[in-house]
C-alpha positions in Angstrom: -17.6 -6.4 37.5 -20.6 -5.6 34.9 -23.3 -7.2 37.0 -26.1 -4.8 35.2 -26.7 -3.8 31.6 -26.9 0.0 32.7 -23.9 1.0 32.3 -22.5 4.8 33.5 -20.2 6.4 31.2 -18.2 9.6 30.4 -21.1 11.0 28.6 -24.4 9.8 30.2 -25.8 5.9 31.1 -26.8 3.3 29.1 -28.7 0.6 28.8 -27.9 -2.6 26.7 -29.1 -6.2 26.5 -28.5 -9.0 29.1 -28.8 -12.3 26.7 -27.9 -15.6 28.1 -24.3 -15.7 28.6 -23.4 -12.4 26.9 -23.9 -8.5 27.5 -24.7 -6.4 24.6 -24.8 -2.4 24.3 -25.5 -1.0 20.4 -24.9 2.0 19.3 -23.2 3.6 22.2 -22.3 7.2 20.5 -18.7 7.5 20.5 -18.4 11.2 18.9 -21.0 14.5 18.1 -22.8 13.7 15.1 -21.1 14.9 12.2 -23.4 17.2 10.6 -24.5 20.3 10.2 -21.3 22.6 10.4 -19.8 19.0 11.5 -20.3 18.0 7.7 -16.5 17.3 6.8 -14.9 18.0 9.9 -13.0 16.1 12.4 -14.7 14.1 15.2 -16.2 16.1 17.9 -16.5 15.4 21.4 -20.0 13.4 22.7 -22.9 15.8 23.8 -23.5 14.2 27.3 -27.5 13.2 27.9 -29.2 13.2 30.7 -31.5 9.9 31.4 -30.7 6.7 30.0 -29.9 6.1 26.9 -31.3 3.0 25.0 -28.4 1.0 23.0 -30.3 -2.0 23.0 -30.7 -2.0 19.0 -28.7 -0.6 16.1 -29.3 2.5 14.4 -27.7 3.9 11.3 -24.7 3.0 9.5 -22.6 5.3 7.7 -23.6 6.9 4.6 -23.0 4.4 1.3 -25.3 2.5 -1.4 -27.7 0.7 0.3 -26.5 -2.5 -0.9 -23.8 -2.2 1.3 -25.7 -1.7 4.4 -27.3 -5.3 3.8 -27.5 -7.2 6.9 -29.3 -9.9 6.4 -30.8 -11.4 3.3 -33.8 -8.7 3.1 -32.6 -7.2 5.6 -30.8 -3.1 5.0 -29.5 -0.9 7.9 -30.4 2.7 7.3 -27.9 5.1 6.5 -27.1 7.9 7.7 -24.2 11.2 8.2 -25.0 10.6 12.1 -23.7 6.9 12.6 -20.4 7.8 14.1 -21.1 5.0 16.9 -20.0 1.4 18.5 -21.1 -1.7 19.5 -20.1 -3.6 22.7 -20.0 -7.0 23.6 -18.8 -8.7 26.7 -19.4 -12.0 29.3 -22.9 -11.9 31.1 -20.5 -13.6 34.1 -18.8 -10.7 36.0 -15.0 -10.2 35.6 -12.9 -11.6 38.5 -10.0 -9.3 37.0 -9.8 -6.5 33.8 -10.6 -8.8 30.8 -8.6 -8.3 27.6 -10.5 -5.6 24.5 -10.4 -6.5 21.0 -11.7 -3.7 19.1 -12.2 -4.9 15.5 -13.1 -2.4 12.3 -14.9 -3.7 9.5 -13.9 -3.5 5.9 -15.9 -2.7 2.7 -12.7 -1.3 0.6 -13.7 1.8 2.5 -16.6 2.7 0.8 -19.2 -0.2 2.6 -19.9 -1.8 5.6 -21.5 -1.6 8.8 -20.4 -2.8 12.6 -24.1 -4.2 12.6 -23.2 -7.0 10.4 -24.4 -10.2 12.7 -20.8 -12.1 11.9 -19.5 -8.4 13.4 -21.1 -9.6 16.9 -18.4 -11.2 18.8 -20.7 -13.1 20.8 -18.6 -16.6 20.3 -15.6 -14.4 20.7 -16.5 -12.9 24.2 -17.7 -16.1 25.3 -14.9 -18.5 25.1 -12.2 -15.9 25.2 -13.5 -13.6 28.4 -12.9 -11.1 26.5 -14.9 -7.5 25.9 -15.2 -7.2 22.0 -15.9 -3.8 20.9 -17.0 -2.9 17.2 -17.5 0.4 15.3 -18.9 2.5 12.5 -16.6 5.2 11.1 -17.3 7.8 7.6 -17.0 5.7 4.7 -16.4 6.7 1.1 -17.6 10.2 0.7 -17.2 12.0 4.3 -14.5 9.5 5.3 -12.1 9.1 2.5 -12.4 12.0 0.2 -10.4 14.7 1.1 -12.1 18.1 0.6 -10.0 20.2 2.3 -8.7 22.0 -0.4 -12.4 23.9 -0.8 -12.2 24.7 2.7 -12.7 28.4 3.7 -11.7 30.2 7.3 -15.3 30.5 8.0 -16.1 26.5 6.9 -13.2 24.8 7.2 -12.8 21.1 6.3 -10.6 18.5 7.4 -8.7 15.7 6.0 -8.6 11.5 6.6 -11.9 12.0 8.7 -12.6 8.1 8.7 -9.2 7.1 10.4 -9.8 10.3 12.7 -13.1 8.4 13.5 -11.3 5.3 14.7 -9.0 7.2 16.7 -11.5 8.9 18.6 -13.4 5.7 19.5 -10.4 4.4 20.3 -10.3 7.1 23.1 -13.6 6.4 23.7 -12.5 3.0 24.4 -10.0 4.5 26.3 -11.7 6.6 28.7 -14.9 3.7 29.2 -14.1 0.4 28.8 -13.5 -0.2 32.2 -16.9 0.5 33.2 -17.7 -2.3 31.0 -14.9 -4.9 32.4 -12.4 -4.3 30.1 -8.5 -2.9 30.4 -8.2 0.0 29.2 -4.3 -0.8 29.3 -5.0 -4.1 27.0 -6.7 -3.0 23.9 -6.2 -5.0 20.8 -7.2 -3.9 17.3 -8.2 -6.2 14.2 -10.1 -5.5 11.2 -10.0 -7.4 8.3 -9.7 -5.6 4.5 -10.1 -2.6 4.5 -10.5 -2.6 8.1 -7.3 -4.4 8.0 -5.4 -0.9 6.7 -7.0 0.8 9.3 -5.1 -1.2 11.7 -2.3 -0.3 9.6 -2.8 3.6 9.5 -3.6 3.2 13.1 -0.3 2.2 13.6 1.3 4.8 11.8 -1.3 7.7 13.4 0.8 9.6 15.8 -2.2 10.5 17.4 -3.1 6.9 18.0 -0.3 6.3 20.2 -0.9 4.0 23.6 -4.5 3.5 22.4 -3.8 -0.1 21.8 -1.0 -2.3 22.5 -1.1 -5.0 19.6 -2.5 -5.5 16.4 -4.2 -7.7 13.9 -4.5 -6.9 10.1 -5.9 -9.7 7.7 -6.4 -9.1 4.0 -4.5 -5.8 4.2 -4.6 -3.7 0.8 -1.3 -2.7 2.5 0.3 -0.2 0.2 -3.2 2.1 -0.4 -2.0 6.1 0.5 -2.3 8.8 -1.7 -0.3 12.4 -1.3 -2.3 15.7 -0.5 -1.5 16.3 -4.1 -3.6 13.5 -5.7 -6.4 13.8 -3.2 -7.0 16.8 -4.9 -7.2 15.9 -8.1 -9.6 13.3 -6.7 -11.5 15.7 -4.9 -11.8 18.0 -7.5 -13.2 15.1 -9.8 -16.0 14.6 -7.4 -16.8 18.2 -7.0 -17.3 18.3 -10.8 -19.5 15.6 -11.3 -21.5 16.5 -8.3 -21.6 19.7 -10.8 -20.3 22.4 -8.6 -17.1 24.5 -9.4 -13.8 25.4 -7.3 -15.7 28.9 -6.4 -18.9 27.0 -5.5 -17.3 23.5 -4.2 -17.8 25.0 -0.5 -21.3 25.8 -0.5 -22.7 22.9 -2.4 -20.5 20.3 0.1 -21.8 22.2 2.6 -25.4 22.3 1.2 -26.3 19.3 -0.9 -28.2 16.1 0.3 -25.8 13.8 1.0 -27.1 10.8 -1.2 -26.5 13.2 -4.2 -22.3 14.3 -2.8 -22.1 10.0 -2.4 -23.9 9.1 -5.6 -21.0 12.2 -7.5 -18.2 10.2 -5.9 -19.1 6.9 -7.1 -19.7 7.7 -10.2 -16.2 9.3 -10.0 -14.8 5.9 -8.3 -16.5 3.7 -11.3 -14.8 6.0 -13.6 -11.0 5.8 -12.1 -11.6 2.5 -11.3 -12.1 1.5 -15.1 -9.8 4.5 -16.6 -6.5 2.8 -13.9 -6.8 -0.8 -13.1 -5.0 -0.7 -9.5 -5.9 2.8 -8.2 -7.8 3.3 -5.5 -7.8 6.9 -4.4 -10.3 6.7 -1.7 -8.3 5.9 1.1 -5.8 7.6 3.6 -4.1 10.9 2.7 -0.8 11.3 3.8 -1.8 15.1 4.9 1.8 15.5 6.5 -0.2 16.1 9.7 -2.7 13.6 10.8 -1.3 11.1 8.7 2.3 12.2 8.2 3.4 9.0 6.2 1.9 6.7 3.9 1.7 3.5 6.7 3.8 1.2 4.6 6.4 3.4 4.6 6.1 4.0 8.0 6.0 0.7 8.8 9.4 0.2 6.9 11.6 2.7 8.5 10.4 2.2 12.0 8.3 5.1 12.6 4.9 3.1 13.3 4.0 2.4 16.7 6.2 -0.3 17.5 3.4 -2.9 18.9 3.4 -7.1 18.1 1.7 -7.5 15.1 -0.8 -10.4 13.3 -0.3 -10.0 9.5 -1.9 -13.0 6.7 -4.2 -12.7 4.0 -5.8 -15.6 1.9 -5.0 -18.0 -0.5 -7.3 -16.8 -3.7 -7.9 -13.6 -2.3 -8.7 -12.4 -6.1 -12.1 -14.8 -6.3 -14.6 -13.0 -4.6 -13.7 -9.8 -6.5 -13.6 -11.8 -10.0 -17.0 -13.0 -9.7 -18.6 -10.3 -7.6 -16.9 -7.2 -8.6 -14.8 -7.4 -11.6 -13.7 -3.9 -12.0 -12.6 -3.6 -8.8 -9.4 -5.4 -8.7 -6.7 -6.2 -12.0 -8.0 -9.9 -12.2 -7.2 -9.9 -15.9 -4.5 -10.2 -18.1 -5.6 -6.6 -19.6 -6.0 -4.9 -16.2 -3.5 -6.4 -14.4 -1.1 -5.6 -17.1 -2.3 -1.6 -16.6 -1.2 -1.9 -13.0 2.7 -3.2 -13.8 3.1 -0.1 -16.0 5.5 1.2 -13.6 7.0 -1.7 -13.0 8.0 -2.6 -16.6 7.7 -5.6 -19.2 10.6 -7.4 -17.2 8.2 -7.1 -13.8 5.0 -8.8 -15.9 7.2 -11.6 -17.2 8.7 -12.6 -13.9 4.9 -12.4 -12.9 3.7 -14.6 -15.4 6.7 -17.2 -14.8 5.7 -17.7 -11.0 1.9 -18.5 -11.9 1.6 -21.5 -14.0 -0.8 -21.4 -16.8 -1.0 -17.4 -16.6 -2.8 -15.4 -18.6 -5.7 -18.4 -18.1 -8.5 -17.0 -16.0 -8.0 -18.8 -13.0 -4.2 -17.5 -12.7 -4.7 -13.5 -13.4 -7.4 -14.2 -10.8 -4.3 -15.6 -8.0 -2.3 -13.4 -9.5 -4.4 -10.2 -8.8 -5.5 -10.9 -5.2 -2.0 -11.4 -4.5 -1.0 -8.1 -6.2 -3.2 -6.3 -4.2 -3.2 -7.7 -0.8 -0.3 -10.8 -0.7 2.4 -8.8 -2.0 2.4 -5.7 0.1 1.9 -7.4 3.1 4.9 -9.0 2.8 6.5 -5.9 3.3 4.9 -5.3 6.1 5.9 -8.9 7.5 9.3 -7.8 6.8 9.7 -3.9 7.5 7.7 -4.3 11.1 9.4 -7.8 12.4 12.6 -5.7 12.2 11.3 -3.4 15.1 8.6 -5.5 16.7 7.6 -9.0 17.2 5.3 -9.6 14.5 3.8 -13.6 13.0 2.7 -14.5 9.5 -0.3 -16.5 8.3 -1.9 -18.1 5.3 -5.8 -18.8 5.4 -5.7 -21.7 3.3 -9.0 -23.8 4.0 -11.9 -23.6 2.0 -15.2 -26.1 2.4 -16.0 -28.1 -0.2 -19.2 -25.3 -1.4 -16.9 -22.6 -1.5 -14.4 -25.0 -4.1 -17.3 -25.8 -6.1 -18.8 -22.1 -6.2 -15.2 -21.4 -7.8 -14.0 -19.3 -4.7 -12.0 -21.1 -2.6 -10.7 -19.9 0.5 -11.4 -16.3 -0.8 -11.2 -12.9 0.0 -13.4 -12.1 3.6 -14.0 -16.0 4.1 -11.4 -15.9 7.2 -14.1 -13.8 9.2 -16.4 -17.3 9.3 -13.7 -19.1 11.5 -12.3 -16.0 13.3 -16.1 -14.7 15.0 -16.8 -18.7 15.1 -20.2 -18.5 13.4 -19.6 -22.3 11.9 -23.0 -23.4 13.8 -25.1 -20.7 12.6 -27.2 -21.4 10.1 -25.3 -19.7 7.7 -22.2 -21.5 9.0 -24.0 -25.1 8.5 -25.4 -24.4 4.8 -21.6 -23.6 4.2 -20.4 -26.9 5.2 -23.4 -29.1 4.0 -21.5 -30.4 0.9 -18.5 -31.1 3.4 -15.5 -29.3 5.7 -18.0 -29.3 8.8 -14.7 -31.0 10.9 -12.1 -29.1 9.3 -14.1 -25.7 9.6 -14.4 -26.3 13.6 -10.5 -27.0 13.7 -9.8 -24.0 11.8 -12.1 -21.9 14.3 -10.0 -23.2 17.2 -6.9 -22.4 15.3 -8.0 -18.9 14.8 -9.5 -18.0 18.3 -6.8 -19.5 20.4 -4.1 -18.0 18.5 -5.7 -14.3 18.6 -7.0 -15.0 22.1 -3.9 -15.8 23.1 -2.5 -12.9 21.3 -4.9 -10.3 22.8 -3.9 -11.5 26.4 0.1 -12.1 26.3 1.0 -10.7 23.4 2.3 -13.5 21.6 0.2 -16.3 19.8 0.3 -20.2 20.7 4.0 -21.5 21.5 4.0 -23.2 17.9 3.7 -20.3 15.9 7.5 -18.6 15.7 7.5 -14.7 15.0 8.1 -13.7 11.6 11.9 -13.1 10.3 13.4 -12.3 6.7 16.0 -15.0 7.5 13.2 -18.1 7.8 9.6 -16.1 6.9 7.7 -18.4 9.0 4.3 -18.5 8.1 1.8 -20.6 9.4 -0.5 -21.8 7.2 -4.4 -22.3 8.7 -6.0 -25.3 7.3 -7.2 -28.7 7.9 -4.4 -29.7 9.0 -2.7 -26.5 9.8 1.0 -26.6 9.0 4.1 -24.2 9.7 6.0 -23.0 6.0 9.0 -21.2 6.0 8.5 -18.7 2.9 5.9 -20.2 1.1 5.7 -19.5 -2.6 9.2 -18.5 -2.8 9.0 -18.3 -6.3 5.8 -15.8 -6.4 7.5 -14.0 -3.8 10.5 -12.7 -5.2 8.4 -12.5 -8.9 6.4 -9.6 -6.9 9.9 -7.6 -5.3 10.1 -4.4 -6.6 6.7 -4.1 -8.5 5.4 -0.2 -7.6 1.9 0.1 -7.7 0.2 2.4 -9.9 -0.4 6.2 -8.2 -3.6 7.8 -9.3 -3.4 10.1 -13.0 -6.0 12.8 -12.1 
């Protein structure tokens, strides 16, 4: 199977890459381009071509900053509306039997990001796994998480959670083609990691998502973002203002302006919320009550989610990166941190300062931010979705001796090093020069045999037990990896009942 790089699919042939043990196809389009009358709407289907199409190189990724789009150290994608597209990756050797999909969706707090990130390639992935690794771009920020709908009009409609509804459809892209590229349709597996990681999450709770994929792999999950139709609105409305347009005119100037100018009026809005409420982060999934009928953490809780085995950890000092990279991004001070408990009560902060010793000293708001953010509400998740599914708990734990001394640890993001195995690039080397090379190739092996593994039986390696509220088995991935049974106890019941901050207007 897949003895040639041209490939016939639904929608037309292409052509990728033959490299020397891997296949690679780039920027296959997985959905019209949405713009034009598109602008805002959901995902339509491919315009078929005739000929071949090229997907031998990247093209554009999704409209954001620049900055976002780096990938490399001078190096920027181009952005662009039309970059609704994915990347393929699978063994140059052909398949004696369907291989396993892994479709993984990149994070960037869903404002960021591109599939065309070199650790996105899956290369080391494909290759020891036999595997078919597919990656994708879907509407970030501005056309993918802001929900306009409200200035819709019967003659310009616009729809709602446009960057989930991206996912699904290259999902069904995936779906309809990966077999023509040796993979099983029938054995799809989804990870993303942040923000990427709550996509696997709405994914799950995406009614129209169902029997796209049949497990799933969330690390770093923000897992309690969701807003209601209601404060979308307000968010929206916000946005429409600074870009400087009113309700009667909203329609025509999101129909109208350049698209650099709609972005650059929501992040100004975004810097603005994100300053005014420590915590909030209204650019993410709306629960519309149609495409999205629940938040995902609450359907995850009562059993409404697809019911599929689940991967579910996040990182030791998850709160590092953002402290020293982005400090107004996530409550990793005493002062901001303290702004997001405000529902929660002085009783909540006290607990909270009890289970992290030497709080409020930098280093501790720091811990205990990350883990407000993306420890604590995925431990509901461990424990609402292992009630209905099989579902396994990790820790990320190890951090090389650079990223100790640099102050970040085994940080936010710095799980995707072991997971796509880029230790022996040159990146991966520099990382290690100071020390960790050994434990940083044991941690790899951890990684990619336990999702390997995952991807092709559904289960991880024998040693890892599933994930129960009686023994909250967690394993915890370092050098050496051990198995914990509720780690940080203490923290863990300091953060039960703390109710995250919903956005003020």
């Amino acid at each position: 199977m897949v003895a040639t790089t041209e490939i016939t699919t639904a929608d037309g042939i292409v052509r990728g890459h033959r490299g020397r043990r891997v296949l690679r196809w780039r920027s296959i389009p997985y959905a019209a381009p949405p713009v034009g009358e598109l602008r805002f709407r959901a995902p339509q289907p491919v315009r078929p071509w005739s000929g071949v199409l090229d997907a031998t190189k990247f093209t554009s990724a999704a409209m954001q900053h620049r900055a976002g789009a780096r990938i490399g150290p001078r190096a920027y994608q181009p952005t662009s509306e039309d970059a609704l597209t994915l990347n393929i990756t699978a063994p140059a050797l052909p398949a004696r039997s369907p291989r396993p999909v892994l479709v993984f969706i990149h994070g960037g707090g869903y404002l960021i990001g591109t599939s065309a990130l070199p650790l996105y390639s899956g290369t080391r992935l494909a290759e020891r796994g036999d595997v078919v690794v597919v990656s994708l771009n879907y509407r970030l920020g501005t056309f993918g998480y802001v929900d306009f709908s409200e200035f819709g009009t019967p003659d310009r409609p616009f729809d709602s959670n446009l960057g989930l509804r991206d996912q699904v459809a290259a999902l069904q892209w995936v779906r309809t083609n990966i077999a023509a590229f040796g993979g099983d349709p029938d054995n799809v597996t989804i990870f993303g990691e942040s923000a990427g990681a709550h996509a696997v999450l709405s994914l799950m709770a995406t009614p129209a998502a169902k029997g796209l994929f049949r497990r799933a792999i969330s690390q770093s999950p923000p897992a309690d973002w969701a807003i209601t139709k209601e404060e979308a609105y307000a968010f929206a409305r916000r946005c429409v203002a600074a870009l400087g347009a009113t309700p009667d005119t909203a329609n025509a100037a999101l129909c109208t302006a350049p698209a650099n100018d709609i972005r650059r009026a929501v992040d100004h809005t975004l810097s603005q919320v994100g300053r005014e409420q420590p915590g909030v982060f209204p650019a993410c999934p709306v629960t519309d009550g149609e495409f999205l009928p629940r938040a995902p953490i609450d359907a995850i809780l009562e059993g409404s989610a697809h019911r599929v085995p689940l991967i579910i950890g996040t990182n030791l000092e998850e709160g590092a990166l953002f402290a020293k990279f982005a400090p107004g991004r996530l409550p990793t001070t005493p002062d901001r941190l303290r702004a997001a408990l405000t529902r929660s009560g002085a009783a909540a902060e006290s607990r909270i300062a009890a289970a992290y010793p030497g709080y409020p000293d930098a280093k501790a708001a720091i811990l205990a931010g990350g883990d407000f953010v993306f420890w604590r509400p995925s431990l509901s998740i461990m424990e609402g979705h292992s009630r209905y599914a099989p579902t396994y708990a990790y820790r990320y734990d190890f951090a090389p001796r650079a990223l100790s001394l640099a102050g970040l640890g085994a940080t936010h993001a710095t799980d995707l090093i072991p997971v796509f195995g880029v230790g022996n690039s040159p990146f991966g080397r520099a990382l290690t020069a100071a020390g960790g090379r050994q434990g940083l190739r044991a941690v790899t092996d951890q990684f990619q045999d336990n999702w390997l593994a995952f991807a092709r039986t559904g289960a991880p390696l024998p040693s890892w037990p599933a994930y129960t509220e009686a023994r909250r088995s967690t394993l915890i991935i370092d050098s050496p990896t051990r198995m914990e049974h509720d780690p940080d106890q203490a923290k863990r019941l300091a953060w039960q009942d703390v109710r995250v901050p919903t956005f003020a207007g």
